[in-house]
BALOBA-1460 file (C-alpha; in Angstrom, 3 decimals):
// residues 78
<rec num="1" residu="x" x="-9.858" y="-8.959" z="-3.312"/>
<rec num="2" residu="x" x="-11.028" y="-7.066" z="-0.461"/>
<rec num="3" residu="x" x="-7.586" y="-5.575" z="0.921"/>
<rec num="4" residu="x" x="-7.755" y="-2.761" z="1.712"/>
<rec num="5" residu="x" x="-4.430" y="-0.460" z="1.027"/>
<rec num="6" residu="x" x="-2.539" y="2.546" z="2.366"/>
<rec num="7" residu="x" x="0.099" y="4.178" z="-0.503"/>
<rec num="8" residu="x" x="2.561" y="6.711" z="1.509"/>
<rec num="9" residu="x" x="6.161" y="7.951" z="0.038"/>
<rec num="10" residu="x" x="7.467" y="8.317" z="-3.610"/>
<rec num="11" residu="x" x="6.857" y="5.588" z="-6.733"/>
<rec num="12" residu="x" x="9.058" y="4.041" z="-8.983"/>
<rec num="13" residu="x" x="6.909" y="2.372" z="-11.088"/>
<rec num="14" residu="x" x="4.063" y="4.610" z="-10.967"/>
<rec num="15" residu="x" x="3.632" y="7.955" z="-12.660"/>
<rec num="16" residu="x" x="1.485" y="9.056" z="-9.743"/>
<rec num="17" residu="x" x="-0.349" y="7.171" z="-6.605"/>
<rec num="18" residu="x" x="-3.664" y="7.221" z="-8.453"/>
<rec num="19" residu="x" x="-2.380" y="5.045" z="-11.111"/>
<rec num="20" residu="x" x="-1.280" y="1.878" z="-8.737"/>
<rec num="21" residu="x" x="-4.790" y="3.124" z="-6.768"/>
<rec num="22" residu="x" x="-6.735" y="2.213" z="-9.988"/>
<rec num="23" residu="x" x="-4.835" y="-0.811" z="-10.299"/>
<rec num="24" residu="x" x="-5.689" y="-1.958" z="-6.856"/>
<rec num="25" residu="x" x="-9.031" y="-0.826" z="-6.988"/>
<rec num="26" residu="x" x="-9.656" y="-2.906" z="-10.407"/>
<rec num="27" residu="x" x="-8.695" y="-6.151" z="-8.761"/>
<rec num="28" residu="x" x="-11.287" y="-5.372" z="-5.795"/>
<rec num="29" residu="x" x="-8.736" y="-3.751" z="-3.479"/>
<rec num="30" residu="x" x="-9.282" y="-0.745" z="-1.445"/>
<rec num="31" residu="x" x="-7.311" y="2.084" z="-0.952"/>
<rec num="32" residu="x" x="-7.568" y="4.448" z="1.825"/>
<rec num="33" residu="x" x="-6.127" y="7.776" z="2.870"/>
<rec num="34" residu="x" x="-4.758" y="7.141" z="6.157"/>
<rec num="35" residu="x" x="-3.440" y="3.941" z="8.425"/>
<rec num="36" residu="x" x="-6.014" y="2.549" z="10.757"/>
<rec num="37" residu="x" x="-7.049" y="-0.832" z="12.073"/>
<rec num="38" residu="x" x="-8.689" y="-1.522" z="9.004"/>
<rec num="39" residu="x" x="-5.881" y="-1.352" z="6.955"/>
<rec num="40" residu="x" x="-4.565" y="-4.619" z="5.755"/>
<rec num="41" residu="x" x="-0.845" y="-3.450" z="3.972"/>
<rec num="42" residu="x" x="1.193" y="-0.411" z="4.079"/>
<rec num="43" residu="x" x="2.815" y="0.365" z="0.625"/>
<rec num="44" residu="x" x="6.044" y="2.299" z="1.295"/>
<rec num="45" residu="x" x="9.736" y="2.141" z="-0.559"/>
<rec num="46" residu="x" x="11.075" y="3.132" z="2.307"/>
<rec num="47" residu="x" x="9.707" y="0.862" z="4.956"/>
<rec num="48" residu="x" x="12.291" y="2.164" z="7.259"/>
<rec num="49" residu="x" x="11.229" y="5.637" z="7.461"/>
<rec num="50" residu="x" x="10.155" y="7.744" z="10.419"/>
<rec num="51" residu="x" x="6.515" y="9.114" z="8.485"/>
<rec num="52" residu="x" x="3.533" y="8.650" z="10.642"/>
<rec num="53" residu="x" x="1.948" y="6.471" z="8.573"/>
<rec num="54" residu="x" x="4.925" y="4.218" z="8.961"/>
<rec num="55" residu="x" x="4.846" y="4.398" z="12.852"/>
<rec num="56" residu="x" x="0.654" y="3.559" z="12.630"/>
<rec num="57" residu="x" x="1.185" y="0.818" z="10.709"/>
<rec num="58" residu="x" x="3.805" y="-0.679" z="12.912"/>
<rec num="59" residu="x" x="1.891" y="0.060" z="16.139"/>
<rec num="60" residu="x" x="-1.211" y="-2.163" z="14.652"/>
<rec num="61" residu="x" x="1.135" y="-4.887" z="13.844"/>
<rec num="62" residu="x" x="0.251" y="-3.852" z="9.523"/>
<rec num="63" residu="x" x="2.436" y="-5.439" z="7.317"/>
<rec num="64" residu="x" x="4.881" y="-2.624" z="4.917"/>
<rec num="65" residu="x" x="5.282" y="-3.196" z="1.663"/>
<rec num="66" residu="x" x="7.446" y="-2.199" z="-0.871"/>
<rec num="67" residu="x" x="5.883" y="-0.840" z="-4.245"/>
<rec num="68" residu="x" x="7.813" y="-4.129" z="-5.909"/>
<rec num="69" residu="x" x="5.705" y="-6.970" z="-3.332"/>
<rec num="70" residu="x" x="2.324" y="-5.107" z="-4.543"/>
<rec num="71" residu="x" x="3.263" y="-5.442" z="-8.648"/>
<rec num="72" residu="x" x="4.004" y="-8.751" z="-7.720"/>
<rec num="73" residu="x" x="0.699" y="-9.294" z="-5.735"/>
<rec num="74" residu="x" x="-1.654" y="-7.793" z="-8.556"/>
<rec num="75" residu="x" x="0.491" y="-9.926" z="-10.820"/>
<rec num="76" residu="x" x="-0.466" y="-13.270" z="-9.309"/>
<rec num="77" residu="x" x="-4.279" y="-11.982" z="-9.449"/>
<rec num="78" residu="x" x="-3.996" y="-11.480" z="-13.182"/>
């Protein structure tokens, strides 16, 4: 409740990115366009890639997750 989200790379379990964005957004998340120091979580599959979205979040010290930790977030919140 509150977070607010960044969704960069491909899904898995999503059809699209506004699908898990609605999903965040109806447990109170936020979900923003681009990294900043208002983000609180990266969600990437590929935490280990070279995007610069990857590279923001790691210079603010944001945690990356994986498309699996967020299902598994929203899941608890259910």
């Amino acid at each position: 409740d509150g977070l607010t989200f960044v969704i960069t790379g491909s899904l898995e379990n999503y059809s699209n990115r506004k699908e898990l964005k609605a999903e965040i957004e109806a447990q109170g998340g936020k979900v923003a366009g681009s990294v900043s120091a208002s983000t609180d979580y990266l969600i990437n599959n590929n935490p280990a890639s070279g995007s610069s979205k990857n590279k923001a979040a790691k210079e603010l010290g944001i945690p990356i997750i994986t498309e699996e930790e967020i299902i598994r977030m929203l899941e608890e919140l259910k």
